[in-house]
C-alpha positions in Angstrom: 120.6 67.2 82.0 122.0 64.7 84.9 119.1 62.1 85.8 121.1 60.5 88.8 119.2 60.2 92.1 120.0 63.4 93.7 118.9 65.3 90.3 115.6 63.7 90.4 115.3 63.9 94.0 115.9 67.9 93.6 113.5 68.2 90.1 110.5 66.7 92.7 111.4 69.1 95.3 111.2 71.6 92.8 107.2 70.8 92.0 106.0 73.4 94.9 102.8 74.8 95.6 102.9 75.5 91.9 102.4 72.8 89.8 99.2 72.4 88.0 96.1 70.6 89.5 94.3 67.5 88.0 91.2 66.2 88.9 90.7 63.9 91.4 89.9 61.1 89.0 93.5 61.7 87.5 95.5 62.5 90.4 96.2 58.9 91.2 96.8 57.6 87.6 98.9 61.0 87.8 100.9 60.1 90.7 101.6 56.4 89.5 103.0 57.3 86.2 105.1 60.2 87.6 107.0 57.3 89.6 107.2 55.1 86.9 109.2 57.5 85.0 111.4 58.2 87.8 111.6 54.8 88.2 112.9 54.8 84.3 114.7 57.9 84.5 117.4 55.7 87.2 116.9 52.3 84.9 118.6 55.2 82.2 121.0 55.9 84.7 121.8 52.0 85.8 122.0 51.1 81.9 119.2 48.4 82.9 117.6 48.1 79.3 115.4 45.4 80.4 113.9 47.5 83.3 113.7 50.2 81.0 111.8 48.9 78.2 109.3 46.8 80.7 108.5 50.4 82.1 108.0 52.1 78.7 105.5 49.3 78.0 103.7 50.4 80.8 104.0 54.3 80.5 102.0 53.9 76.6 100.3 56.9 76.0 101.9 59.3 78.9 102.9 62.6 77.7 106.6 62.4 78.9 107.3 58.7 77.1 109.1 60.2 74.3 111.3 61.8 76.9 112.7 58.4 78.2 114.2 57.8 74.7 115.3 61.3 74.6 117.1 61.3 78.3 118.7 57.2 76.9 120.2 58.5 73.6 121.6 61.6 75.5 123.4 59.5 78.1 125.5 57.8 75.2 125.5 60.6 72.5 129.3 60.1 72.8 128.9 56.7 70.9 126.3 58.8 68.6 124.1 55.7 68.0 122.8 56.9 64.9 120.3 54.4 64.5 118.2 55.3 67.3 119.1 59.4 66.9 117.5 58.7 63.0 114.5 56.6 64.6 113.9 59.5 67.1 114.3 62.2 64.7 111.8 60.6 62.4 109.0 60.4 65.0 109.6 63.6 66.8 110.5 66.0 63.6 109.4 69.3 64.1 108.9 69.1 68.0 110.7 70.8 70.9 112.8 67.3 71.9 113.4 66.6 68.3 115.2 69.9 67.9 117.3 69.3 71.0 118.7 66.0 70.4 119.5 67.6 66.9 121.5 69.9 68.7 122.9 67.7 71.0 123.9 65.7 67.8 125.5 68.7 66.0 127.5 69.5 69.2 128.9 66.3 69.4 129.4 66.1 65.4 131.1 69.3 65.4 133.4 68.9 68.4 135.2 65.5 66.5 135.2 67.1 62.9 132.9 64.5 61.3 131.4 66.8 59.1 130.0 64.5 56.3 127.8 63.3 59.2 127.3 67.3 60.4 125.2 68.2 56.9 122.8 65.2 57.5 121.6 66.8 60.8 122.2 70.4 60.4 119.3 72.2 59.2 119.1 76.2 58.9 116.3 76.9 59.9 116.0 75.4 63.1 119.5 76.4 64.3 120.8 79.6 65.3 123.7 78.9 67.4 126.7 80.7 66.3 129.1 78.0 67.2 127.0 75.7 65.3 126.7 77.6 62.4 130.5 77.7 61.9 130.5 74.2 62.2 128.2 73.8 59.4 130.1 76.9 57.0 132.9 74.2 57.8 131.5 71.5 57.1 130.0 72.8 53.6 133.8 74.4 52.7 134.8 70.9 53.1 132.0 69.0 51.8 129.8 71.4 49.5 129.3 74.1 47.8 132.4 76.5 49.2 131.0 79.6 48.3 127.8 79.5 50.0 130.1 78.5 53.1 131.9 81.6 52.5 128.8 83.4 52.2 127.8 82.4 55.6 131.6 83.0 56.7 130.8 86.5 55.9 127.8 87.1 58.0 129.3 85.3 61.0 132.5 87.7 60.4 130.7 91.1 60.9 130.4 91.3 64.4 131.8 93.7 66.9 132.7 91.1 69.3 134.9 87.8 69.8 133.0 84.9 67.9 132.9 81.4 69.2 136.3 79.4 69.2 134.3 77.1 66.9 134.8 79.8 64.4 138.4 79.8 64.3 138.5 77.0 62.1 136.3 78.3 59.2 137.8 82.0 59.6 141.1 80.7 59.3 140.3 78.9 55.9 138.2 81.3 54.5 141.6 84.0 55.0 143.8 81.6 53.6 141.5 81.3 50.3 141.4 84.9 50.1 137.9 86.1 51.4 138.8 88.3 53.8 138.7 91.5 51.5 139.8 95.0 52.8 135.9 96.0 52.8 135.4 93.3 55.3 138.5 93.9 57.6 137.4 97.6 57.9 133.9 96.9 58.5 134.5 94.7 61.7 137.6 96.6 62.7 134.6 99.6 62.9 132.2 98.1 64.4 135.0 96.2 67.4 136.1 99.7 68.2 132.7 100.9 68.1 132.0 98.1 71.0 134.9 99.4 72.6 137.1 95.7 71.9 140.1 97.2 71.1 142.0 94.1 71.4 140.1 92.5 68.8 140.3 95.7 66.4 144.4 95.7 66.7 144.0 92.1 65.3 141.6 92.6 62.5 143.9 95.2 61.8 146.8 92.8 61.9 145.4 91.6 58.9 145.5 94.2 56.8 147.4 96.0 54.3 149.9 98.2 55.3 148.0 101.5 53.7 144.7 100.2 55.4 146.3 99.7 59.0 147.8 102.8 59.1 143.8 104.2 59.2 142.2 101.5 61.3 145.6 102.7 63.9 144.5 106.2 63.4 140.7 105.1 64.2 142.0 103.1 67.2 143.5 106.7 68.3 141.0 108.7 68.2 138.7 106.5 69.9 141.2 106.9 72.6 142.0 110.8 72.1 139.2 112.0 70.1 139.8 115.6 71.0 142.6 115.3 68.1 139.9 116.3 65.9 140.0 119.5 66.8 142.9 119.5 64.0 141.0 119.9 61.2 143.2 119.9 58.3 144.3 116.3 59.3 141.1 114.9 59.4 139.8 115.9 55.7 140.6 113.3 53.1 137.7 112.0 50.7 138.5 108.8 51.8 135.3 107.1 53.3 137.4 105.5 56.1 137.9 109.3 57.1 134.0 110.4 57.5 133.7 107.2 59.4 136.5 108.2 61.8 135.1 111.4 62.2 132.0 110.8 63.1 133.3 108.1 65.8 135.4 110.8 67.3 132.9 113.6 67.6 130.4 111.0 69.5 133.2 110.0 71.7 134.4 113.8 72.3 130.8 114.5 72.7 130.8 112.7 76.0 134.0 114.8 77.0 133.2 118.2 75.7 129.9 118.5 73.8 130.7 122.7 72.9 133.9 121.2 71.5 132.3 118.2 69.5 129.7 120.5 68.3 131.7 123.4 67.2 133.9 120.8 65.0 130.7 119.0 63.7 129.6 121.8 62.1 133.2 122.4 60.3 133.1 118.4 59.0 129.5 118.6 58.3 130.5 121.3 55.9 133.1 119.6 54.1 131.8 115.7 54.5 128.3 114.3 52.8 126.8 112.4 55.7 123.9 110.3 55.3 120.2 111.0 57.4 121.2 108.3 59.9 124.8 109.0 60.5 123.3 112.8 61.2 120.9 111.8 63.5 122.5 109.5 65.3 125.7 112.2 66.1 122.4 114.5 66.7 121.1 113.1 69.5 124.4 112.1 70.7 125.6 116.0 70.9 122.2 116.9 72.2 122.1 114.1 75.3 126.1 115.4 76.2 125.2 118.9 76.6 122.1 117.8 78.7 124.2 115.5 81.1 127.1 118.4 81.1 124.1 121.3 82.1 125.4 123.5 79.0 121.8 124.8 78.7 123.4 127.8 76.9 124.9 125.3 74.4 122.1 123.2 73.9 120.1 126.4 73.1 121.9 127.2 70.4 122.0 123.6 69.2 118.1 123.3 69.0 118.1 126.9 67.5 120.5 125.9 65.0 118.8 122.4 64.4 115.0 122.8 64.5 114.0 119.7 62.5 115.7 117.2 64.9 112.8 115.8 66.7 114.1 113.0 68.5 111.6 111.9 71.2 114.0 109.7 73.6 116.3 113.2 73.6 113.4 115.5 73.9 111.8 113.7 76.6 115.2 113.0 78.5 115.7 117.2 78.3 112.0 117.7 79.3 112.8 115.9 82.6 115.4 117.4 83.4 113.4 121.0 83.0 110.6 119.4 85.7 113.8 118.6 88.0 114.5 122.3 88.0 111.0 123.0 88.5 111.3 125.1 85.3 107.9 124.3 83.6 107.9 127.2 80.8 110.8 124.5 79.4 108.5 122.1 80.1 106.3 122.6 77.5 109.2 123.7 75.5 110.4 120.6 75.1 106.8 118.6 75.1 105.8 121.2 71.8 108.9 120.0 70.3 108.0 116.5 70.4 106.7 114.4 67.0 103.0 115.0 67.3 102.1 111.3 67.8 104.5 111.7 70.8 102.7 114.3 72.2 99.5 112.3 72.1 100.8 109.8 74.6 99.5 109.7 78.4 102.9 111.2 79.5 102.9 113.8 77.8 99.4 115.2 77.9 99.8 114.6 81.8 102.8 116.7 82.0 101.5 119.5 79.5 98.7 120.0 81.7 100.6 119.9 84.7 102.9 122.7 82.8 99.9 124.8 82.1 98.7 124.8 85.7 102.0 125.2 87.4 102.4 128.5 84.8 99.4 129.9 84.1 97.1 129.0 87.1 93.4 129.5 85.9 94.8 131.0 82.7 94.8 128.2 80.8 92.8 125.7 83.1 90.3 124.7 80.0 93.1 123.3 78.1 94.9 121.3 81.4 91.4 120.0 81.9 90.9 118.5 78.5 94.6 117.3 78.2 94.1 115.5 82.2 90.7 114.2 80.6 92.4 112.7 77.5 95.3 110.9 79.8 92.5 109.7 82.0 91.3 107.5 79.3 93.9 105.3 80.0 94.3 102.8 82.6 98.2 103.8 83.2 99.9 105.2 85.9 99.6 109.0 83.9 95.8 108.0 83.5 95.2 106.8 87.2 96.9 110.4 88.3 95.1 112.2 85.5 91.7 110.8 87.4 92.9 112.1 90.7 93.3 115.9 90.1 90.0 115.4 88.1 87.9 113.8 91.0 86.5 110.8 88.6 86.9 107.1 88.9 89.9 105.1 87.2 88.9 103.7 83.3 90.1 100.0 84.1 88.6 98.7 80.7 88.1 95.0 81.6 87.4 92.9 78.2 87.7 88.9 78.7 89.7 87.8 75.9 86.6 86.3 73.1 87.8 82.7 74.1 85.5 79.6 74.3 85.7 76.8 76.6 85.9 74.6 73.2 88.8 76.3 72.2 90.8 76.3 75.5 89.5 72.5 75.7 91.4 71.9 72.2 94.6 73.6 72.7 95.2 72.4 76.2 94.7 68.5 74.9 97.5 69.6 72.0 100.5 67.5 72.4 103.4 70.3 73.0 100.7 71.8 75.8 100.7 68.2 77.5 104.2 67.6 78.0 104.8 71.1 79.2 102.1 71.0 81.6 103.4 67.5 82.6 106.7 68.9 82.9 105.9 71.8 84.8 104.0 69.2 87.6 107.6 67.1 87.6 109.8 69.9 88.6 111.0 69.9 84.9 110.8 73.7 84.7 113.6 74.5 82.4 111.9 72.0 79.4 108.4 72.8 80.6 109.3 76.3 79.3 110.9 75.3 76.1 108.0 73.0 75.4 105.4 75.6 75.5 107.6 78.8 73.7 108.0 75.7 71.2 104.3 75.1 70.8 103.6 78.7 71.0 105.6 80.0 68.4 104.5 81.4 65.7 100.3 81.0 67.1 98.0 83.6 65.9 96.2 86.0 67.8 92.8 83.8 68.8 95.6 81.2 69.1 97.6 83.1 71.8 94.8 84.3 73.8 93.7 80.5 73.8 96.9 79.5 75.4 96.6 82.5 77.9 93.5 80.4 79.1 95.1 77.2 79.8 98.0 78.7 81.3 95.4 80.7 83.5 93.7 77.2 84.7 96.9 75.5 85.2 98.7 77.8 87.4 101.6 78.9 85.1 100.3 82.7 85.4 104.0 84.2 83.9 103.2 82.2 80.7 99.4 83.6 80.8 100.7 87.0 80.7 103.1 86.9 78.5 100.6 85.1 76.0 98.4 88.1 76.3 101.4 90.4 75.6 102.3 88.0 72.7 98.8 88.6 71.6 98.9 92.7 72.3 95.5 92.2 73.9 95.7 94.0 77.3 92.2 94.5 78.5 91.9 90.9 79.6 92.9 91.9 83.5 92.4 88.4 84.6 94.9 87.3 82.7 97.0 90.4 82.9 96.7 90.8 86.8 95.9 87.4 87.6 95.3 86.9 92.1 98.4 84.2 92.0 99.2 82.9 95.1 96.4 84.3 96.5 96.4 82.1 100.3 99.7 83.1 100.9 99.7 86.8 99.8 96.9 87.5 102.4 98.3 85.5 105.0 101.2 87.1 104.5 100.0 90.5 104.2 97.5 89.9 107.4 100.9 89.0 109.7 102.8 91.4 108.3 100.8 95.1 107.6 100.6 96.1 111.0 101.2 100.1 111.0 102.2 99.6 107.6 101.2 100.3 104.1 102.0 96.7 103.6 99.1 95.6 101.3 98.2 92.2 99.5 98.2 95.1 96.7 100.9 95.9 97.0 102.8 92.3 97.4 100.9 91.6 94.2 101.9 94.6 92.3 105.7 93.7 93.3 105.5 89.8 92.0 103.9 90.8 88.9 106.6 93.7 88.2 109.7 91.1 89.3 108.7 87.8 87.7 105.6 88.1 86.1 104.8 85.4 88.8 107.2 82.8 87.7 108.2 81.4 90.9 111.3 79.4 89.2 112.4 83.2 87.9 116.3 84.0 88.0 117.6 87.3 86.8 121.5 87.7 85.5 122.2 89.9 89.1 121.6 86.1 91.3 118.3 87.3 91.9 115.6 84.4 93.0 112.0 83.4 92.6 108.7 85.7 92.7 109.7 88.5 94.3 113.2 88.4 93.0 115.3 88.3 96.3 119.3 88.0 96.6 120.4 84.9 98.7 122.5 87.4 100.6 119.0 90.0 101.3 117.3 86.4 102.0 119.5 85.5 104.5 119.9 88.7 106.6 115.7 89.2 106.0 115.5 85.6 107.5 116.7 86.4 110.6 114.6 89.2 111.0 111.3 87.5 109.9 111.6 84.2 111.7 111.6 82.8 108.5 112.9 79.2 107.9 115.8 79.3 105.1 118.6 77.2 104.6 119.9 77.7 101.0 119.4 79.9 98.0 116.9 77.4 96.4 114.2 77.7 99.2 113.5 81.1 97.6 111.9 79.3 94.5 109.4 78.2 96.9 106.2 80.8 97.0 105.4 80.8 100.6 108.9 81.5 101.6 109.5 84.2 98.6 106.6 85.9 99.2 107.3 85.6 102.9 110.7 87.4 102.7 110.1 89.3 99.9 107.3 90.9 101.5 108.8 91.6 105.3 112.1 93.3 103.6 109.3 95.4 101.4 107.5 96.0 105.2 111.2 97.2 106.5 111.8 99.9 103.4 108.2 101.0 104.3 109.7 101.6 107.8 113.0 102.9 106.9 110.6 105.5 104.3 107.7 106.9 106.5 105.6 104.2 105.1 105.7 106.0 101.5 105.4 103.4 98.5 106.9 105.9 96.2 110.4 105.8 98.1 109.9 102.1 98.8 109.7 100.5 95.7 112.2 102.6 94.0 114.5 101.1 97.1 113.2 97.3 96.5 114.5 98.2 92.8 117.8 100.4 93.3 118.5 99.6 96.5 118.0 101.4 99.7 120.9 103.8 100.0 120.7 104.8 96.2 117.0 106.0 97.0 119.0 107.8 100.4 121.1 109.7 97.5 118.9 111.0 95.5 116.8 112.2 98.2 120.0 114.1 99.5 120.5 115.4 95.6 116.9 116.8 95.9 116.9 118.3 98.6 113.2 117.2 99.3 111.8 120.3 97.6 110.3 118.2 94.5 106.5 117.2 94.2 106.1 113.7 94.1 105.5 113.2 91.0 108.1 115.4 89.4 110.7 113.2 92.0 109.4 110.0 90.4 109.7 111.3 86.2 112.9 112.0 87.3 114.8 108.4 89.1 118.2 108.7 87.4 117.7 105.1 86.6 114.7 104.8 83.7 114.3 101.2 85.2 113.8 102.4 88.6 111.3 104.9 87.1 109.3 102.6 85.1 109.3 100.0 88.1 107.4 102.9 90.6 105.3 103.9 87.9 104.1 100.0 87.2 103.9 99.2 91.1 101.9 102.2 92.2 99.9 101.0 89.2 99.4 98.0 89.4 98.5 97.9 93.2 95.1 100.2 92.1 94.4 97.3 89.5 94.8 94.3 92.1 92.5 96.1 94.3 90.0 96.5 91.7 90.9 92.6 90.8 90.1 91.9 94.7 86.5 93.8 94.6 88.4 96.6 96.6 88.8 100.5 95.3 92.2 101.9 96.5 93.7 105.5 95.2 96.8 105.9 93.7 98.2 107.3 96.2 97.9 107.8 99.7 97.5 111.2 102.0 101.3 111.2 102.9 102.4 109.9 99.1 100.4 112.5 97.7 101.6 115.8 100.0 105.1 114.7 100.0 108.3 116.6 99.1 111.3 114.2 98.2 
């Protein structure tokens, strides 16, 4: 972590409306230590030892002391003072800044080869770093006990993928010696050309005798041309090698030709003895390809010929893809078919209702009825539209987690809960969040729920949540659903909802799905901040809005997130005839996807038929969760909202 002045300067910046409150009686002892420690943090920088220690004098009993030693030993881990990394250690052992400086330590260690030093620091179970670990199985092969290095060599070897460069070392000497057996070059040439890293499978394969290479070549070539095994005579040999080409070649030809891959399944699944889970898997494999390639015929005589495959992900995939053809006696086909606890779920009651009415009319409206009252038990999306075609109010099942003020009192005075929170109120968010998952780890369920609370009262609402989900308790809605933000969601939403279906609801329902409310949140697409905007959307949403932005980081402030995030929701309203349905899936996929599949369908499907069946699962679960959502931040706001709205509810997409 850099501590020079611009660092700090940006860290402060980055305390925003949502660092945690103190009392007034605090706020200025607050404030005064706060810019003591920055005050430290550049003594650090300066190397002014004397300035440094005078200040930690003064900082006694602060949360974030601790931290100044930390951020000192860091800035000279090159000269690895041992002395004070052994002093540290010792005072902060199984803490979140004691395990970092360990791995600080081990990096450094590891990168110079000074491996007698390495096994005083390393410990296992605090370390799960590959490139770490192959420093220590090098460090013990040099040092200790060589086979439990090999051991480890072993584990760190059977991987589909390119290991660490540290590795190289350890892999190299462990060949030499003779542990690289032909077992264990077959087994990560498999699973490499299983990942489809076919550079690193001609290498393994480098390695191995000449009898052995000439299969992994013939598993590298059917992976390329796996419609080769239509050639059946050269495929059967009782070698194992051979049933594991096979079966990698029929799931590959499966995705060219499932007719094909199932016709010469049924040949090797004659002549080979496959086990339950290689059967499966190639199963569901040949039953998704003929789904995708619209072979109903084919995948007719699949299930005919396989009636105890009952895998729900393919079942429910194939009953979708009925309700896109509006073919609901397939419906229910494929919902009968499913494992009975599956069928017991809110989806799948909602939809075998809906089948029933769609086929049968009054026929069979007893049983729709008690399937629609069953899903309405649930406060779900299914259960929400469940309670609409019945007429009765949404089950919102609102339990406060059984948490005293005692107990939320105790855990938030625990040390690991005071330096995150302190943390958190310097712009420190990166080690604010490692400090609490560190405390949290491992905490029972009264435990989590307890921590819930203090997040609740401090503001840090994504690590509320997710303590509740830690804790599977989900009827605590306050801590669930919590009204974050709430001045400048309905400000916002008051400029902004003019002949729109622009809500706070709504704006709500989108943080919570995005970030979970972490306004520091940053997805692996360059995504920022609550309502998890691109800089380039940002910038052209800017323009529009009238909204101040200057770089990328603004949009980990709140009132400019939600600000932006909200007016480009308010323009896919517009661009959608103010449906919620089509503009969420658009805030999620993107606007001219949504235009796509629109085209695809022609706008002949019923709503919700068009929503179980987004392409994109993600993009279905995220309208699902939004639509959601929005009824339960009404009921959070002392407001009752439906589902959905006239236009949602009568539309064709």
């Amino acid at each position: 972590m850099s501590i020079d002045a611009k660092g700090i300067a940006l860290s402060l910046f980055l305390v925003l409306a949502a660092a945690p409150a103190l009392s007034e009686s605090n706020a200025e002892k607050a404030v005064a230590q706060r810019e003591k420690l920055r005050e430290a943090r550049l003594a650090i920088s300066r190397g002014d030892t004397v300035e440094l220690n005078r200040l930690k004098r003064e900082l006694q009993g602060y949360p974030l002391l601790p931290y100044l030693d930390y951020w000192a030993i860091v800035r000279k881990i090159d000269s690895l003072p041992y002395t004070e990394i052994d002093r540290f250690l010792g005072e902060h052992q199984d803490t979140a800044i004691g395990d970092w400086l360990r791995v600080r330590v081990l990096r450094e260690l590891g990168s110079r080869k000074r491996f007698r030093a390495y096994l005083k620091y390393y410990k296992p179970e605090k370390i799960t770093r590959t490139s770490l670990r192959c420093y220590y199985a090098d460090a013990v092969a040099r040092h200790g006990d060589r086979d439990e290095a090999y051991r480890l060599v072993e584990e760190l070897w059977m991987v589909g993928r390119s290991q660490a460069e540290e590795c190289d070392p350890v892999f190299a000497r462990w060949i030499k010696d003779g542990g690289l057996t032909p077992e264990l070059a077959w087994g990560r040439h498999l699973l490499a050309v299983e990942s489809g890293n076919l550079d690193l499978a001609r290498y393994i394969a480098g390695k191995m005798p000449p009898e052995q290479a000439q299969l992994a070549r013939l598993l590298r070539e059917v992976h390329r041309h796996p419609a080769q095994l239509t050639n059946y005579t050269h495929f059967i040999d009782k070698r194992p090698e051979y049933r594991q080409i096979v079966l990698h070649g029929l799931e590959r030809l499966a995705r060219e030709d499932a007719a094909v891959a199932d016709s010469a399944w049924q040949r090797y699944e004659a002549s080979y003895l496959f086990a339950d889970a290689e059967r499966d898997q190639l199963l569901r494999e040949l039953a998704l390809q003929f789904a995708r390639q619209d072979d109903i015929d084919g995948l007719r005589r699949f299930f005919e010929r396989t009636e105890e495959f009952t895998d729900a992900r393919t079942i429910g995939w194939l009953a979708r893809q009925s309700m896109r053809e509006l073919d609901w006696a397939q419906v229910e086909f494929w919902i009968d078919r499913l494992p009975p606890e599956e069928q017991l779920l809110d989806v799948w009651l909602y939809w075998k209702a809906r089948s029933l009415e769609e086929q049968y009319g009054k026929g069979r409206a007893d049983e729709a009825v008690q399937l629609y009252r069953q899903a309405a038990e649930e406060r779900s999306y299914y259960g929400f539209l469940s309670a609409d075609i019945l007429g009765q109010n949404y089950k919102f099942i609102d339990r406060p987690a059984p948490v005293t003020p005692d107990l939320v009192a105790e855990m938030a005075a625990r040390p690991g809960m005071l330096r995150a929170r302190e943390l958190q109120a310097i712009g420190e968010l990166y080690h604010a969040r490692r400090e609490w998952d560190y405390a949290t780890e491992g905490m029972e369920h009264r435990e989590l729920l307890t921590a819930g609370k203090v997040a609740s009262a401090w503001g840090w609402y994504h690590k509320s949540i997710r303590s509740v989900l830690a804790a599977d308790y989900l009827d605590d809605l306050e801590l669930r659903f919590p009204l974050a933000f709430a001045d400048i969601v309905t400000d916002v939403s008051n400029r902004m909802a003019q002949k729109t279906a622009l809500d706070p609801y709504l704006i709500y329902a989108v943080a919570r799905q995005e970030s979970h409310f972490a306004h520091d949140a940053k997805s692996g697409a360059g995504a920022l901040g609550l309502m998890q905007l691109l800089p380039s959307t940002a910038r052209a949403t800017a323009r529009k809005a009238g909204v101040e932005y200057r770089r990328s980081w603004d949009l980990l402030t709140p009132k400019t997130n939600i600000a932006l995030g909200s007016f480009y929701l308010r323009t896919l309203l517009n661009r959608f005839d103010n449906n919620r349905i089509l503009a969420a899936a658009a805030y999620n996929a993107g606007p001219t996807r949504v235009a796509g599949w629109l085209k695809e369908t022609g706008k002949k499907l019923p709503y919700d038929v068009w929503i179980e069946t987004i392409p994109y699962h993600e993009t279905r679960k995220y309208v699902q969760n939004v639509l959601a959502y929005s009824v339960i931040y009404a009921y959070r706001s002392g407001s009752v909202k439906p589902l959905l709205r006239d236009n949602e509810a009568t539309s064709k997409l």
